[in-house]
SETORGU-631315 format. One record per atom (N, C-alpha, C): atom name; x, y, z. Coordinates in steps of 0.1 Angstrom, whole numbers. Example, Ala and Ser with C-alpha at 12.3 -4.5 7.8 and 13.67 -1.06 7.14 Angstrom:
BEGIN
   atomo       x       y       z
       N     132     -57      78
      CA     123     -45      78
       C     132     -33      78
       N     128     -22      71
      CA     137     -11      71
       C     129       0      79
This chain:
BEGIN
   atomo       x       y       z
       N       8     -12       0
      CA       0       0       0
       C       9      13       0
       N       8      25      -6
      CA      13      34      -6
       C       6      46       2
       N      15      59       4
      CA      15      70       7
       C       9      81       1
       N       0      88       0
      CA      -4      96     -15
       C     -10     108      -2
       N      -7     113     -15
      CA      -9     132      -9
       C     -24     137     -24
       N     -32     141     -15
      CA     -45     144     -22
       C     -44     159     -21
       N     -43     163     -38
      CA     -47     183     -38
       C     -56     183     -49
       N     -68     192     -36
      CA     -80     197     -51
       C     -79     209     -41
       N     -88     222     -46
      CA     -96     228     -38
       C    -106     228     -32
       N    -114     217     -34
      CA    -125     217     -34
       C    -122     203     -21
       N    -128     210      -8
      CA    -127     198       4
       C    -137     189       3
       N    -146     189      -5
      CA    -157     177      -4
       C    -148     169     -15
       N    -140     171     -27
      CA    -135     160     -37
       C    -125     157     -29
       N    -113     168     -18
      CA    -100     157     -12
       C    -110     146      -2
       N    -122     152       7
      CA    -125     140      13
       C    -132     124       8
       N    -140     131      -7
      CA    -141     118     -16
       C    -129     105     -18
       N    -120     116     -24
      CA    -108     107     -29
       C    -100     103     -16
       N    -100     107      -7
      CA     -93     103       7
       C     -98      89       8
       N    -115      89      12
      CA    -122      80      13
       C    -118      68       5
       N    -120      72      -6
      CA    -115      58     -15
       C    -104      51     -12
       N     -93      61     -12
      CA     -78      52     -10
       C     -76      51       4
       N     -82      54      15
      CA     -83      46      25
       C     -88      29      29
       N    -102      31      23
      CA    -109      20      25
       C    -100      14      11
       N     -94      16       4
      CA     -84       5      -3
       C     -74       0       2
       N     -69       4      15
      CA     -57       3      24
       C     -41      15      22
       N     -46      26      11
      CA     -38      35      11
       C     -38      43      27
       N     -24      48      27
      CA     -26      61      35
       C     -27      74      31
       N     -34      81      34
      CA     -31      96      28
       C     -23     105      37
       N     -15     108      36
      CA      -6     109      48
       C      -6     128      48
       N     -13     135      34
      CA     -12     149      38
       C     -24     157      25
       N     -28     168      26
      CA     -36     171      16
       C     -28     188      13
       N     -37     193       1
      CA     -33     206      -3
       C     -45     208     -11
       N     -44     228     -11
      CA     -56     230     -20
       C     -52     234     -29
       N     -41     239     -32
      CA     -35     247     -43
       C     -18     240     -47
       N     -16     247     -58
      CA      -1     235     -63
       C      10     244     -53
       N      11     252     -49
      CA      19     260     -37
       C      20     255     -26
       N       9     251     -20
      CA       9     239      -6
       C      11     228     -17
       N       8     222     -24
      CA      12     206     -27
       C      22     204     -30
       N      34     216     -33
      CA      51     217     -40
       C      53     214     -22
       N      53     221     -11
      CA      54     227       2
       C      56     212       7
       N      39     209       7
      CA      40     192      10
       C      44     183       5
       N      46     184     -10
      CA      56     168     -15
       C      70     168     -10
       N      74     184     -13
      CA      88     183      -8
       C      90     177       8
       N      84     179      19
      CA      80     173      33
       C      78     159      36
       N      69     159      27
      CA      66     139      29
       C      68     132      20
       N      73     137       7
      CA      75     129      -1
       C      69     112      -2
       N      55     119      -4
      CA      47     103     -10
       C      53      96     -15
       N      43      88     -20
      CA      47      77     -34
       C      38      83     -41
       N      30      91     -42
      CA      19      90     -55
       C       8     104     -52
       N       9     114     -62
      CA      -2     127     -56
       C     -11     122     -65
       N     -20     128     -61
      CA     -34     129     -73
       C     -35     146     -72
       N     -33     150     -87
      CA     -37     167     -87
       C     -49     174     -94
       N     -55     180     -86
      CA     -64     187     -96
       C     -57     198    -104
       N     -64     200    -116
      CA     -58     211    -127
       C     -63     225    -120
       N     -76     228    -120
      CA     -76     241    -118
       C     -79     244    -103
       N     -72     253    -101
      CA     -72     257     -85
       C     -66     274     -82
       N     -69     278     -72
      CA     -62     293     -69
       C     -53     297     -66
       N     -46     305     -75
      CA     -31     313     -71
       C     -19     303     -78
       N     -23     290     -76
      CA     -12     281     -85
       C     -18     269     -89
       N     -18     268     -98
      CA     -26     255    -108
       C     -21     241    -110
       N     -29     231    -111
      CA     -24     218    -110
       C     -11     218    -119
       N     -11     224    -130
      CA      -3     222    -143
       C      11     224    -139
       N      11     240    -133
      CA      26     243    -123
       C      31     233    -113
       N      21     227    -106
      CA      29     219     -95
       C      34     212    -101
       N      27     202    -113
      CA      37     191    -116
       C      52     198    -123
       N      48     206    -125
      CA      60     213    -132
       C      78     210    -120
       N      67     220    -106
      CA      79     225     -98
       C      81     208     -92
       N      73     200     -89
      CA      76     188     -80
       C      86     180     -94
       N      81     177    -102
      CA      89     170    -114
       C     104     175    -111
       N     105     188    -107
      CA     122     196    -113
       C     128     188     -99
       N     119     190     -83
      CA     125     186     -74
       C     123     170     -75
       N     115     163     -80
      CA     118     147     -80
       C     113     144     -92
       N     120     141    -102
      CA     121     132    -119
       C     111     124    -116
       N     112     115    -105
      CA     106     102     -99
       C      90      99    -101
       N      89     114     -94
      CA      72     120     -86
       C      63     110     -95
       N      52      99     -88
      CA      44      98     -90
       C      29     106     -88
       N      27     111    -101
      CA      16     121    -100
       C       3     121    -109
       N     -12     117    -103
      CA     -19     111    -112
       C     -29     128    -114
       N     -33     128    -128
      CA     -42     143    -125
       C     -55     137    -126
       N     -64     147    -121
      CA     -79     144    -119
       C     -86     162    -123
       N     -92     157    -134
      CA     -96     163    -143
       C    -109     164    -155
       N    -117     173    -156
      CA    -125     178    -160
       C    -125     169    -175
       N    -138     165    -182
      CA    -140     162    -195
       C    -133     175    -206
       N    -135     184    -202
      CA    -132     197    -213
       C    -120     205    -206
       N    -108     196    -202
      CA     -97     197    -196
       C     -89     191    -204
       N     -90     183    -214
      CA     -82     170    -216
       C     -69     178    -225
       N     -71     190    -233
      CA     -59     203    -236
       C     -49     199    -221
       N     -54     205    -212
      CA     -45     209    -202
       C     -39     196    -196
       N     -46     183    -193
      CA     -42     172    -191
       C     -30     166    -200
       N     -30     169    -215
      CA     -16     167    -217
       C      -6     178    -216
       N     -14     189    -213
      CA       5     197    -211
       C      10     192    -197
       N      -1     188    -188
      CA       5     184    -173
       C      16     166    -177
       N       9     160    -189
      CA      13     149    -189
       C      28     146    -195
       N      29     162    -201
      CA      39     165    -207
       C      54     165    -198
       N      49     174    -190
      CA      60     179    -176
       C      61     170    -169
       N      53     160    -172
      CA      61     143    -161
       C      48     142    -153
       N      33     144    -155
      CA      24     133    -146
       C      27     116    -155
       N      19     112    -144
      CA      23      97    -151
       C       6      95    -159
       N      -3      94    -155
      CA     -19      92    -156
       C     -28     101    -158
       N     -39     101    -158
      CA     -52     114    -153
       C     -63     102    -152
       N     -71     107    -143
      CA     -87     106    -139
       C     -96     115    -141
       N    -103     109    -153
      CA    -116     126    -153
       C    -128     121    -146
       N    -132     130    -141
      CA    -145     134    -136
       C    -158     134    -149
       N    -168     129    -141
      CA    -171     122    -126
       C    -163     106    -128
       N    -163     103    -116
      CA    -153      90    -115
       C    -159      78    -111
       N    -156      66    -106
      CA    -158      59     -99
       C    -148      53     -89
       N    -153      46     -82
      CA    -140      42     -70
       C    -132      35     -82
       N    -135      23     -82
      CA    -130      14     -89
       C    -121      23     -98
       N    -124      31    -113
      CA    -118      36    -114
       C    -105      43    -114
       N    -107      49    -100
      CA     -99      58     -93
       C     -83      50     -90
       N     -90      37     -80
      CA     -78      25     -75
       C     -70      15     -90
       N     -81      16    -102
      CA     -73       7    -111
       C     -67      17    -117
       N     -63      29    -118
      CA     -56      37    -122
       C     -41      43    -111
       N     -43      37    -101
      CA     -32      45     -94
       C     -25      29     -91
       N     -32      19     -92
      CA     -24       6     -87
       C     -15       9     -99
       N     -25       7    -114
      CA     -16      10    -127
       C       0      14    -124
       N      -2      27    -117
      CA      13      34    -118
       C      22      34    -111
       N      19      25     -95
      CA      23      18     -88
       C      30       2     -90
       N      22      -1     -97
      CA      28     -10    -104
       C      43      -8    -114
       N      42       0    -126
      CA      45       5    -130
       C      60       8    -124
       N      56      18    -116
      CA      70      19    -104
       C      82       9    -102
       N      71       2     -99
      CA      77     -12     -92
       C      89     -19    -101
       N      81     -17    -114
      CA      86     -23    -125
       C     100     -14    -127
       N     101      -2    -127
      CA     110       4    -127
       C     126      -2    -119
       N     119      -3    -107
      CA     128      -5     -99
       C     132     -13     -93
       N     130     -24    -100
      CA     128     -40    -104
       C     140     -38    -117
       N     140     -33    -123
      CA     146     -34    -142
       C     159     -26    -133
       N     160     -14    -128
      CA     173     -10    -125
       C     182     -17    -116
       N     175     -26    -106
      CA     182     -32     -98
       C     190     -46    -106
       N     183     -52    -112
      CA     185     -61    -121
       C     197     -55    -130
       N     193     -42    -135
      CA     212     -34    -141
       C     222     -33    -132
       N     218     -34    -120
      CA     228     -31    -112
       C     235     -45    -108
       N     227     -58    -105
      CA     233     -67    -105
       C     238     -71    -114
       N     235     -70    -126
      CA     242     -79    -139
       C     257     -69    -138
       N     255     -57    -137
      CA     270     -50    -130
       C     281     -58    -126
       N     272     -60    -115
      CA     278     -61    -103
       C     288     -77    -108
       N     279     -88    -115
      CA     282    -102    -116
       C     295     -97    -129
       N     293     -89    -136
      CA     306     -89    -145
       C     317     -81    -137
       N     320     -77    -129
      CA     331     -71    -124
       C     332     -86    -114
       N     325     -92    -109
      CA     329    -107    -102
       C     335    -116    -110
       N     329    -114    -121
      CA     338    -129    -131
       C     349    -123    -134
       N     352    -107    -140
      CA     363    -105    -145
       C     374     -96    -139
       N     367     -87    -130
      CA     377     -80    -119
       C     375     -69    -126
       N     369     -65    -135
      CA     366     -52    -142
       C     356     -49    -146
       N     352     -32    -144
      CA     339     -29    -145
       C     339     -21    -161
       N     334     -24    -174
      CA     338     -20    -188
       C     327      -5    -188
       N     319       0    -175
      CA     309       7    -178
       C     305       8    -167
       N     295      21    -161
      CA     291      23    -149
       C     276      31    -153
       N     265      29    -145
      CA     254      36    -147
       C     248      44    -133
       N     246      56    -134
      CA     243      63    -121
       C     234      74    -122
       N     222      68    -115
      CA     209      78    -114
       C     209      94    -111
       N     215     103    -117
      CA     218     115    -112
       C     203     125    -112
       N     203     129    -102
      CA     188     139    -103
       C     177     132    -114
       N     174     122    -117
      CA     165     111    -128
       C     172     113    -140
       N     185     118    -145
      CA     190     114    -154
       C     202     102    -154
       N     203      93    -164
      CA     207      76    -159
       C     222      85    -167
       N     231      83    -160
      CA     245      90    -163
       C     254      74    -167
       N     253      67    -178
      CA     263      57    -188
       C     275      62    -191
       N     289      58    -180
      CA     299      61    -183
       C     307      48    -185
       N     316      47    -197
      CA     324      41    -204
       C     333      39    -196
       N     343      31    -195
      CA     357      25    -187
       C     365      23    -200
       N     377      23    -197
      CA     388      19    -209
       C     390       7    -208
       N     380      -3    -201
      CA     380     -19    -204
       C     367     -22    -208
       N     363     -15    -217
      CA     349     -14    -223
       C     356     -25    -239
       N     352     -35    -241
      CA     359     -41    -251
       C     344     -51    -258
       N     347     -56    -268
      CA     333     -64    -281
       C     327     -73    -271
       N     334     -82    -263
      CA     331     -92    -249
       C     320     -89    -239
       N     323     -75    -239
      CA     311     -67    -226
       C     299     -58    -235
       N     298     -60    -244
      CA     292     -51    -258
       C     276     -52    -249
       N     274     -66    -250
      CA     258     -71    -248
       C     257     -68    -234
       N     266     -67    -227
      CA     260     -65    -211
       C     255     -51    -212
       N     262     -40    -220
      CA     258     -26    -219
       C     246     -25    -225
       N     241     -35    -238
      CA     231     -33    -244
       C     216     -43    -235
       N     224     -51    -230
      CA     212     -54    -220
       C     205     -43    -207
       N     216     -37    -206
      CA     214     -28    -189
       C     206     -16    -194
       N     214     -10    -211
      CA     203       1    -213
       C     192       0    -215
       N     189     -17    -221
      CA     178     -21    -226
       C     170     -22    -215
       N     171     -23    -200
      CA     163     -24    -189
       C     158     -12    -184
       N     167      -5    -192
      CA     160      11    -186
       C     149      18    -193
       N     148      11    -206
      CA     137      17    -212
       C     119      15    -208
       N     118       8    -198
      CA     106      12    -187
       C     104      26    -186
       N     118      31    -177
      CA     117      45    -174
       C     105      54    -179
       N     102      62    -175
      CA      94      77    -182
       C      93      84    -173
       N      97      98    -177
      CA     106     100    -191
       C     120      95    -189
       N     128      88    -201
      CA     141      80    -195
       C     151      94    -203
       N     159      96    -197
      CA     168     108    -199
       C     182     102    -197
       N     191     103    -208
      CA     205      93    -208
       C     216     101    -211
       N     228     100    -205
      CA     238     107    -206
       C     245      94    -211
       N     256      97    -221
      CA     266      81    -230
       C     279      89    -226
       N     288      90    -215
      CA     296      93    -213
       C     312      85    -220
       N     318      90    -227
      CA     332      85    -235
       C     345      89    -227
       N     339     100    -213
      CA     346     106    -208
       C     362     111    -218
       N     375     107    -209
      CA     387     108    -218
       C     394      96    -219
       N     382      85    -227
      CA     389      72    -233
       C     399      81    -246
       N     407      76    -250
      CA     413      75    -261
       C     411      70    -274
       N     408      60    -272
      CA     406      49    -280
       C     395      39    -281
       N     383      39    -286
      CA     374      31    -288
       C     370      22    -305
       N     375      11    -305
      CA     373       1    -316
       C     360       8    -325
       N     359      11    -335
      CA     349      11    -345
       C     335       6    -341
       N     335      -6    -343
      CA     323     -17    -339
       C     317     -15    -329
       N     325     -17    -317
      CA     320      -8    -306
       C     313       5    -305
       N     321      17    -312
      CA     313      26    -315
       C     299      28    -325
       N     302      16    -332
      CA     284      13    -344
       C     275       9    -329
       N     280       0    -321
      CA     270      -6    -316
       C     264       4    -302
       N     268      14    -302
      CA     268      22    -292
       C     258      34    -300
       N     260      36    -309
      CA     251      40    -322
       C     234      34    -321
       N     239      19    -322
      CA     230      15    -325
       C     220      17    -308
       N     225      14    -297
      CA     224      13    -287
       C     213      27    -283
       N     219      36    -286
      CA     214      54    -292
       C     202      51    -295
       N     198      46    -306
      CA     188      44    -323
       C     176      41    -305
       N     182      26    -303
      CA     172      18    -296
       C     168      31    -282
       N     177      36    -275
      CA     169      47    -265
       C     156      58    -271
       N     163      61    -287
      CA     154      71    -291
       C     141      60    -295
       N     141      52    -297
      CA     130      46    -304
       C     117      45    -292
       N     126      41    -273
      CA     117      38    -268
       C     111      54    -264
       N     109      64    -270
      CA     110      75    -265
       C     113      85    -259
       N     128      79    -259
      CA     139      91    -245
       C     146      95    -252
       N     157     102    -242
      CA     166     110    -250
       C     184     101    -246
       N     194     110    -254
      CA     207     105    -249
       C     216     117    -256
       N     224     119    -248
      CA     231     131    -248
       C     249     123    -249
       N     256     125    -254
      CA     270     122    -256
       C     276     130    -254
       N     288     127    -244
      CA     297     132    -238
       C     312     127    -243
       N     321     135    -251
      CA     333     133    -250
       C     341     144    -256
       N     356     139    -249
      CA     365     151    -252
       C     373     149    -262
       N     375     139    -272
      CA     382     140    -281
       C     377     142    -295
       N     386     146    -299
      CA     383     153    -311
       C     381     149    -321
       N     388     134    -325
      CA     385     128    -333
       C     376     116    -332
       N     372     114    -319
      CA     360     103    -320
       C     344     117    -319
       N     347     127    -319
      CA     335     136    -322
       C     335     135    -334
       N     347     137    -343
      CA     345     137    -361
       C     337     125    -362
       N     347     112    -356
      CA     335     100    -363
       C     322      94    -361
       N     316     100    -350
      CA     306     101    -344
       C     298     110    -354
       N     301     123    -353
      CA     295     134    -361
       C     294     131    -379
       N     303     119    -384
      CA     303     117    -398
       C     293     105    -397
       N     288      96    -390
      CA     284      84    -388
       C     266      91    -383
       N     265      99    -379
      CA     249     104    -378
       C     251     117    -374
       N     242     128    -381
      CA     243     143    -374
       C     234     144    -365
       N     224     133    -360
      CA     214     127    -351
       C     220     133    -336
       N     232     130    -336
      CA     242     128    -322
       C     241     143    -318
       N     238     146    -299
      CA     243     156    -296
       C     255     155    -290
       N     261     161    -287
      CA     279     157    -287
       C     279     171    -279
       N     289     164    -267
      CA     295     180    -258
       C     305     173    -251
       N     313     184    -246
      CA     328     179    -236
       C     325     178    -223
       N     314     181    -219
      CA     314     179    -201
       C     301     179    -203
       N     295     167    -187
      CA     280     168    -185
       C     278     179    -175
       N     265     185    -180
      CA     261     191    -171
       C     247     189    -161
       N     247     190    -152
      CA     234     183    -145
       C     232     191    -138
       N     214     198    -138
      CA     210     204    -125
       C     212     200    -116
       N     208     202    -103
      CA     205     198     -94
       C     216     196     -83
């Protein structure tokens, strides 16, 4: 059962929706009327899961997911939302909610939609951990780690080792491949200041690219040499290519 933070303005819909996800075995552990208390309170208790109304006073559902998304990538945030809302429901869906519920609702409803993204979750962090062990078992067999992956502020930071060789190819393409659950999945392909990376390797690192964009993320390339920028930059103009990462947060 999770933790969920309920914001409408309107105290007869938080006490509806309370209702529900209680008698389902959730806790609601805090409410808000406006997206200025619900930014206030997620940062505080950091649920597992908000439900947001869109329109409200002085700060609107749309903004919170905005400000909560910048403070947690993670934020599970379901909106609840008007039939002649559904415009505004995707710009909120845009900024990182996971779901919406329109009005009028039903229980049922309400709970098959938030288990949905709870689930969901789960799956997430089920698939990362699984990258972290398959890590973990090749630096056991071999004493060397060819690649490292690290969740920075929700962007997955993919840095290269100079024992990155054709042998360990599939382990990197299996690990990125576990990440594409994510949403939104945001990738940094770090080359840091290898020297030298084999051709092939670099196609399949390419290819590895193709497969992030396809599942609908992004991947950002990092390196400092000059000439694996040329062959990168001759091999797809697709590539964004820079010398250092930069990361909010």
């Amino acid at each position: 059962m999770a933790n969920i933070m309920v914001v409408d303005d309107s105290s007869v819909m938080r006490k509806k929706l309370s209702e529900i996800l209680t008698r389902a075995g959730h806790s609601v552990v805090t409410e808000a009327w406006n997206g200025e208390k619900a930014y206030r309170e997620y940062v505080k208790y950091r649920p597992d899961l908000v439900t947001m109304d869109i329109t409200m006073p002085e700060v609107n559902g749309i903004t919170a997911v905005e400000r909560i998304i910048e403070e947690d990538p993670e934020a599970n945030i379901v909106m609840i939302s008007a039939l002649d809302q559904r415009s505004m429901v995707f710009s909120a869906l845009q900024k990182g909610a996971k779901h919406y519920i329109l009005k009028p609702f039903k229980a049922e409803n309400v709970l098959d939609i938030i288990d949905k993204v709870l689930r969901e979750r789960k799956g997430e962090e089920r698939k990362i951990k699984q990258v972290q062990r398959n890590a973990d078992q090749e630096v056991q067999s071999t004493g060397t780690m060819p690649f490292s992956i690290e969740n920075r502020n929700g962007v997955f930071i993919i840095s290269i080792h100079r024992t990155m060789n054709r042998n360990n190819l599939e382990l990197l393409y299996k690990s990125v491949q576990g990440l594409l659950i994510v949403r939104p999945l945001t990738t940094v392909l770090d080359l840091g200041d290898v020297e030298l990376v084999e051709e092939f390797i670099l196609d399949r690192m390419v290819e590895i690219y193709d497969m992030v964009l396809k599942a609908g993320g992004t991947m950002k390339w990092v390196c400092s040499k000059e000439d694996l920028k040329t062959y990168l930059g001759n091999k797809t103009e697709k590539l964004e290519i820079v010398s250092q990462i930069h990361i909010s947060g």
